[in-house]
C-alpha positions in Angstrom: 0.3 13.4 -27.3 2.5 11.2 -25.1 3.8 14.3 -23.8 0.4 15.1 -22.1 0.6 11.7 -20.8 3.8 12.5 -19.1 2.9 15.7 -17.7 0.1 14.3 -15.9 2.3 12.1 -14.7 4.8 14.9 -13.8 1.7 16.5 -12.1 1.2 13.3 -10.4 4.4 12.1 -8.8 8.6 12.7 -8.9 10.0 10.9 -11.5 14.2 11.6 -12.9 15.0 11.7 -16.2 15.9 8.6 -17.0 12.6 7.0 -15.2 10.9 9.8 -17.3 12.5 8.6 -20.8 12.0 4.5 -19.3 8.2 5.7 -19.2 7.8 6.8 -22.5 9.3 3.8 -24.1 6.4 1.6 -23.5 3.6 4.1 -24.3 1.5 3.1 -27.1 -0.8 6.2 -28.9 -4.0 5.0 -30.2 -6.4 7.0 -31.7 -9.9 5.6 -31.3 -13.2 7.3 -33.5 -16.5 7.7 -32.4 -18.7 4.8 -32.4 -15.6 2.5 -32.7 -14.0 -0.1 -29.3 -11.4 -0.2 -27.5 -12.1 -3.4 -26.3 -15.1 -5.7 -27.4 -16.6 -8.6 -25.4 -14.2 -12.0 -26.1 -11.3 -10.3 -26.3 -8.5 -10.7 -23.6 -7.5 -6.9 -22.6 -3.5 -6.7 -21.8 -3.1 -2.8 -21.2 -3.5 0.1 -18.9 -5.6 2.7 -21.0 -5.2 6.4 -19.7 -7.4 8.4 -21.6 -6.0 11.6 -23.4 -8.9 13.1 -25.0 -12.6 12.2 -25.6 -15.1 10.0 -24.2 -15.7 6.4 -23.4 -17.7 4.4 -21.8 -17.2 0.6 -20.3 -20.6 -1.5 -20.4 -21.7 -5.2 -20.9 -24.7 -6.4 -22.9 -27.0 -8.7 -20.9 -29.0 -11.5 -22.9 -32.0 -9.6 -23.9 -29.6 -7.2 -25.9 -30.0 -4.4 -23.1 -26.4 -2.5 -22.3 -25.4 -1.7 -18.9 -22.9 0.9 -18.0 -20.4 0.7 -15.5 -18.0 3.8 -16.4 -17.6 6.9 -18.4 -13.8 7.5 -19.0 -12.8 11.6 -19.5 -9.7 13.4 -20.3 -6.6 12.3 -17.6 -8.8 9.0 -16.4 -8.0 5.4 -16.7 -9.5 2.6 -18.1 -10.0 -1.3 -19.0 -10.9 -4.7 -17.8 -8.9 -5.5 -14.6 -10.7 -9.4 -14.3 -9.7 -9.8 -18.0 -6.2 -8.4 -17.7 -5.3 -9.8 -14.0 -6.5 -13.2 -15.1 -5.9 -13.2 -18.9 -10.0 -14.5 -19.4 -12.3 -13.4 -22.5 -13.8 -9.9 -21.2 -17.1 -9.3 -20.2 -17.0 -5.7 -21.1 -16.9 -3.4 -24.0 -15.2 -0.5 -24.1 -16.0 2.1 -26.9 -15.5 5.6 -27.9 -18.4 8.1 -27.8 -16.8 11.1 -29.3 -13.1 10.6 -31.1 -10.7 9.6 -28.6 -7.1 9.4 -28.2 -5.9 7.1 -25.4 -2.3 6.2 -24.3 -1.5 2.1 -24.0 1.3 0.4 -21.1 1.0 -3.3 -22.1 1.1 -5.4 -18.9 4.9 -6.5 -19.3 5.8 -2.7 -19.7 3.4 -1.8 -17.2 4.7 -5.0 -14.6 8.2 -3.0 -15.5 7.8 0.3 -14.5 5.9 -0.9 -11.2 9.2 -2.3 -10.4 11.9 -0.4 -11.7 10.2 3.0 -10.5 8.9 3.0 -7.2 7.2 6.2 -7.2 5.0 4.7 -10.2 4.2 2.0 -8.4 3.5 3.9 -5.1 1.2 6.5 -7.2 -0.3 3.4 -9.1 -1.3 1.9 -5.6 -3.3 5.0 -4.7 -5.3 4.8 -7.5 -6.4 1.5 -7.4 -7.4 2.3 -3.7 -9.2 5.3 -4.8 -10.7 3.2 -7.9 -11.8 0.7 -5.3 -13.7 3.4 -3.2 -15.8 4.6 -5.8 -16.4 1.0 -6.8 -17.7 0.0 -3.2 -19.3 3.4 -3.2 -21.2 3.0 -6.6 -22.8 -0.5 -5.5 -23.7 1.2 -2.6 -25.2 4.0 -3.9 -27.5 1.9 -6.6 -28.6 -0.4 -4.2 -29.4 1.9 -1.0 -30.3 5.4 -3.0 -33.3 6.4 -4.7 -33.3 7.6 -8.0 -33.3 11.3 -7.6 -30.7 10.7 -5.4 -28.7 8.8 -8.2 -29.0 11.7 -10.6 -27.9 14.2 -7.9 -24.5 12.1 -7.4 -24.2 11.4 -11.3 -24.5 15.4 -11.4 -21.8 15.8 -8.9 -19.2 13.7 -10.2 -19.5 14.4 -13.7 -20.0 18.4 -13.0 -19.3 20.5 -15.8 -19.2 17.6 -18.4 -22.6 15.6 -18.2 -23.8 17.4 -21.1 -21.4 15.1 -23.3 -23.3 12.3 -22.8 -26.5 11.0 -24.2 -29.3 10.9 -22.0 -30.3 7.2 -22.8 -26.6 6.2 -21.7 -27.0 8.3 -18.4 -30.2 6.4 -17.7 -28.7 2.9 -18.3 -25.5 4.1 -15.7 -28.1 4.9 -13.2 -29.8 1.2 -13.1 -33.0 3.6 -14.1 -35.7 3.9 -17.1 -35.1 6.8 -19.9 -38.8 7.8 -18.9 -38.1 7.8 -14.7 -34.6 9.9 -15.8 -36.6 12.5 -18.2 -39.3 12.8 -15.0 -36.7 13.5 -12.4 -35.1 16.4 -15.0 -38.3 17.7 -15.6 -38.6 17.7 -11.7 -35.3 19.0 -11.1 -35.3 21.7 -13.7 -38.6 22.9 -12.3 -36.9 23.3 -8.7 
């Protein structure tokens, strides 16, 4: 399955041989089953996660036992807890697996490596983190200045063809909304 990893990465950027074979050293496979983490709150993550296959999703649990979603991770997307692994704290964050999952791991020494021994990683590695920190910005924007129709609308957008795959429960708590305000504005959208 590494070798999916790499094409993307072939997809994604020029890389020789030898910067090619450097890059596969320091991937770690893990298979992850439904239901099962990732990463649980308390732990210290240390790795870039690129997600292979499945489903996951990154949330935290606030003190009345009530889960908040911050991501859903597809096939060929990235994920983890950059405050944890920037500043080697406890996480805040869960991270589990809603179908099985197979995810490829670059622990932060390998990962520190191949920022500075390949410099088209590190260039391509740049862009995402700006693109990551777009759609950041763009999702505090969006719950705090859009209504909830209009939160639905974008959640259909970016998850196009694949918003089926997740539970309608979890799609409600991503939103900031209620299950029963989500079901109205699918009854109301259906209807249109």
């Amino acid at each position: 399955m590494s070798q999916d990893f790499l094409h993307y990465l072939k997809t994604k950027l020029q890389i020789s041989e030898s910067e090619f074979e450097l890059i596969q050293e320091t991937l770690i496979h893990k298979n992850i089953k439904r239901r099962k983490f990732l990463l649980q709150e308390g732990e210290i993550w240390r790795y870039y996660a690129f997600v292979l296959k499945g489903l996951l999703r990154t949330y935290s649990v606030d003190d009345r036992g009530v889960e908040h979603i911050i991501d859903f991770s597809l096939e060929n997307s990235w994920t983890g807890d950059m405050e944890s692994y920037s500043s080697e704290i406890p996480s805040n964050l869960n991270i589990d697996a809603l179908e099985d999952s197979e995810v490829i791991l670059i622990s932060k020494v390998n990962f520190e490596k191949l920022l500075t021994e390949i410099p088209d990683f590190a260039k391509f590695m740049k862009k995402l983190f700006e693109i990551s920190f777009i759609e950041s910005q763009n999702r505090v924007l969006s719950n705090i200045s859009l209504t909830s129709e209009q939160k639905y609308t974008n959640f259909l957008h970016k998850f196009q063809d694949v918003h089926s795959r997740f539970p309608q429960h979890m799609i409600a708590s991503y939103l900031g909304i209620s299950a029963e305000t989500l079901s109205r504005i699918r009854n109301q959208t259906a209807k249109k």
